[in-house]
N, C-alpha and C positions, 0 to 999 in steps of 0.2 A: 432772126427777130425773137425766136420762141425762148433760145437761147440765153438772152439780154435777159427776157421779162425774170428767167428763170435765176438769174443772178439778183436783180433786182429785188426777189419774191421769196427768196433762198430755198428754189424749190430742190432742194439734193436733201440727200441721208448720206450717212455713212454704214456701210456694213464690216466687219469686223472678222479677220479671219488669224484662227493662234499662230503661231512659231513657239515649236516642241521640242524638246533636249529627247534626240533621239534615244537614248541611251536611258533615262528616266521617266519620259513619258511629262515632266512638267510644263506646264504653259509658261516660258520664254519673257514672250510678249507679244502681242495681237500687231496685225496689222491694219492701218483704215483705209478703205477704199471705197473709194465716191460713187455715188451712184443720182442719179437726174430721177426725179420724180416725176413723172407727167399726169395728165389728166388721160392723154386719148393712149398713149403706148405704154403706161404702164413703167418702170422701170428701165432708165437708158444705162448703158453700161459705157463705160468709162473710155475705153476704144471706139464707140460712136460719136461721142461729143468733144473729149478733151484735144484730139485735131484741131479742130472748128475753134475752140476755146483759145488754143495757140494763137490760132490764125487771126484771129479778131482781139485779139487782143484781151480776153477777159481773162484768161488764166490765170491772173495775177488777184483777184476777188474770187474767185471761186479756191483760189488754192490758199488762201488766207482762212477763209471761210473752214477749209478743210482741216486746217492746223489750227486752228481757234477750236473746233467742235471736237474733233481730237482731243485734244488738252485738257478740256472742261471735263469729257466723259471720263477720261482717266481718270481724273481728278474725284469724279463723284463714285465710280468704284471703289477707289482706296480710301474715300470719304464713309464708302458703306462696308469697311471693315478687308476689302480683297487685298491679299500680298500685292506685297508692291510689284513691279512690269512695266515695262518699257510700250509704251504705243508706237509707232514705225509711220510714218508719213513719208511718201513720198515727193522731190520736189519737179519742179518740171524748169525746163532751161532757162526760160523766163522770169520766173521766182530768183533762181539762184541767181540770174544777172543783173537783177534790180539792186541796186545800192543802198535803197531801205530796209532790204528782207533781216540783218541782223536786227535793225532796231525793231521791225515786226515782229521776229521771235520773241525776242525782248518783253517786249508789252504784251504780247502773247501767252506767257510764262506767269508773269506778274499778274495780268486778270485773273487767270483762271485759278493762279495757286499752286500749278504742277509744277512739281522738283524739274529741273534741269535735266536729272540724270535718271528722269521716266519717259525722256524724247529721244525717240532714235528718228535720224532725219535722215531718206534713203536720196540718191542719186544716182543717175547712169551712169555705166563707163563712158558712154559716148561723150555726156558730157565734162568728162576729169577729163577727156580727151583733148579737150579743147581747156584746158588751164592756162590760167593766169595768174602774176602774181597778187590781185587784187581777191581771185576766186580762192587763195591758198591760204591769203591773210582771215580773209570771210571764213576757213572751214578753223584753223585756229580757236581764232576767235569761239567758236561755237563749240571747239573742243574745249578750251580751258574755263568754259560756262560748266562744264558737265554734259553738255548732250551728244548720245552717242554717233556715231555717222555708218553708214552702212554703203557699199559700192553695190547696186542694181543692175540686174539682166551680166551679171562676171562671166566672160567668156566670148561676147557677141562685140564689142568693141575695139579691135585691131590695133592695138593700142601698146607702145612700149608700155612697158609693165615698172620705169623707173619711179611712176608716182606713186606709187605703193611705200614706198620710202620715203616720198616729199611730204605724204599729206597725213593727219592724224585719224584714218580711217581705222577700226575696230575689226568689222566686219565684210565677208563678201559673201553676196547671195549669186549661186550659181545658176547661171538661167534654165530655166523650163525645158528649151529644147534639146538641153544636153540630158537631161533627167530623164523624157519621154522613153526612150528608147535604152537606157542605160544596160537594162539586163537581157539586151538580146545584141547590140551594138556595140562590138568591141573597141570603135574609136570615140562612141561617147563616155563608155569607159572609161578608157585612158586620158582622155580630155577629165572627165571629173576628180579622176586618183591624183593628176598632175598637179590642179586646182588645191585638192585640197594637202596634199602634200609643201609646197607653194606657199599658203596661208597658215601651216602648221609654223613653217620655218619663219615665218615673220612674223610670229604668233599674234594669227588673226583668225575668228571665229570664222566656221562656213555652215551657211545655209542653203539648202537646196529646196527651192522652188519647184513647182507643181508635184510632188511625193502621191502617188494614186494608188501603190499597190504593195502589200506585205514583202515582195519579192525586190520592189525599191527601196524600202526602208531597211529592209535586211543586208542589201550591198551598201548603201551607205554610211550604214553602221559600222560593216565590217572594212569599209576604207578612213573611216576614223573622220569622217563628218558628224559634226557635234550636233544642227541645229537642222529641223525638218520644219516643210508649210506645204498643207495639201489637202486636197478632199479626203485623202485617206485618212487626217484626222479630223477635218471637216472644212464644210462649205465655208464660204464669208458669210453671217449673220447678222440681223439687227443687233442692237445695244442688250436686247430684251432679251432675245436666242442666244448670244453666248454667254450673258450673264452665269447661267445655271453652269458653264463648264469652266470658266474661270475660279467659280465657287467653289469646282470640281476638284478644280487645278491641274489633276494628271488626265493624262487623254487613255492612256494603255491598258485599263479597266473596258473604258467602252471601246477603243477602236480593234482590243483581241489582240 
């Protein structure tokens, strides 16, 4: 119930977290990620609620809402003089299986003003796991708009790896738990070398997801991954908080 009201009430933010060109230290593109507002608990994060959201069916208005607000904010940064960047939204299964989501990008695009080619729209493997040719015409379509597409959590989806070939995918973000352990875990290692070896040859961009530590940014660099996102050059932020490091633009002055 608190849920609904909070759709209803649009009680969420977005916070904001960069992707760094490992190698130069430039801000990439940000990504947004939703956050629940409450009155009594303060800030719900995104793995408490977006379940529930599935479940009930709202996911489909809160994740509009989140590509709408997305859109707009880029839009007013590049409007208050920031280089241009890509904002990163994620979709959830749901979204992507609804039949109206191209025409809601669509209208999405066109209110707010934002270029095509400043939308990176991310997706599970789990869910290219499960393709269709209706889901292949949909990413198409979205590629020959200009918006870019990016493959989420690379590496956790058991998945032949032929759509990599089928679909107009750009990018693959390697997941988290291969990252964690990379410079003490010799098969997360060779799991990420492979990876990004992989998307070199099919010249596709890689980002590695949750980056924490000089000692991970330094192997990843030296295995010839282009693109980092992590506490290590910082938290997700308000609109307000990352402004000043988008202005910044490179992160490797402050993150040393």
């Amino acid at each position: 119930s608190a849920l609904r009201r909070a759709v209803l009430q649009k009680d969420f933010v977005l916070h904001y977290q960069p992707q760094v060109d490992l190698e130069t230290g430039e801000i990439l593109a940000v990504e947004a990620l939703v956050r629940w507002r409450t009155e009594d608990s303060g800030m719900v994060m995104p793995g408490d609620f977006i379940p529930l959201a599935e479940e009930t069916g709202l996911i489909g208005e809160i994740g509009e809402w989140v590509l709408r607000e997305g859109c707009r904010q880029m839009k007013e940064w590049l409007d208050r003089g920031l280089r241009p960047r890509r904002i990163a939204i994620n979709l959830s299964a749901r979204q992507f299986a609804d039949k109206s989501f191209l025409d809601t990008v669509m209208r999405v695009l066109q209110d707010t003003g934002l270029d095509p080619r400043q939308l990176e729209l991310e997706i599970t493997e789990s869910q290219v796991m499960r393709q269709t040719e209706g889901m292949i015409l949909l990413l198409n379509r979205l590629s020959e708009m200009g918006v870019h597409l990016a493959i989420d959590d690379f590496g956790t989806g058991y998945s032949s790896l032929s759509y990599l070939k089928r679909l107009p995918i750009q990018k693959l973000k390697i997941d988290q738990s291969f990252i964690r352990d990379i410079t003490v875990d010799p098969n997360d290692t060779a799991i990420v070398v492979a990876i990004i070896n992989m998307a070199h040859s099919l010249e596709l961009d890689t980002i590695a997801e949750g980056v924490e530590t000089a000692g991970q940014l330094a192997l990843l660099r030296s295995k010839g991954c282009r693109i980092g996102q992590g506490f290590f050059f910082s938290a997700p932020m308000s609109a307000e908080g990352v402004y000043p490091l988008l202005k910044q633009d490179n992160l490797y002055a402050r993150a040393g």
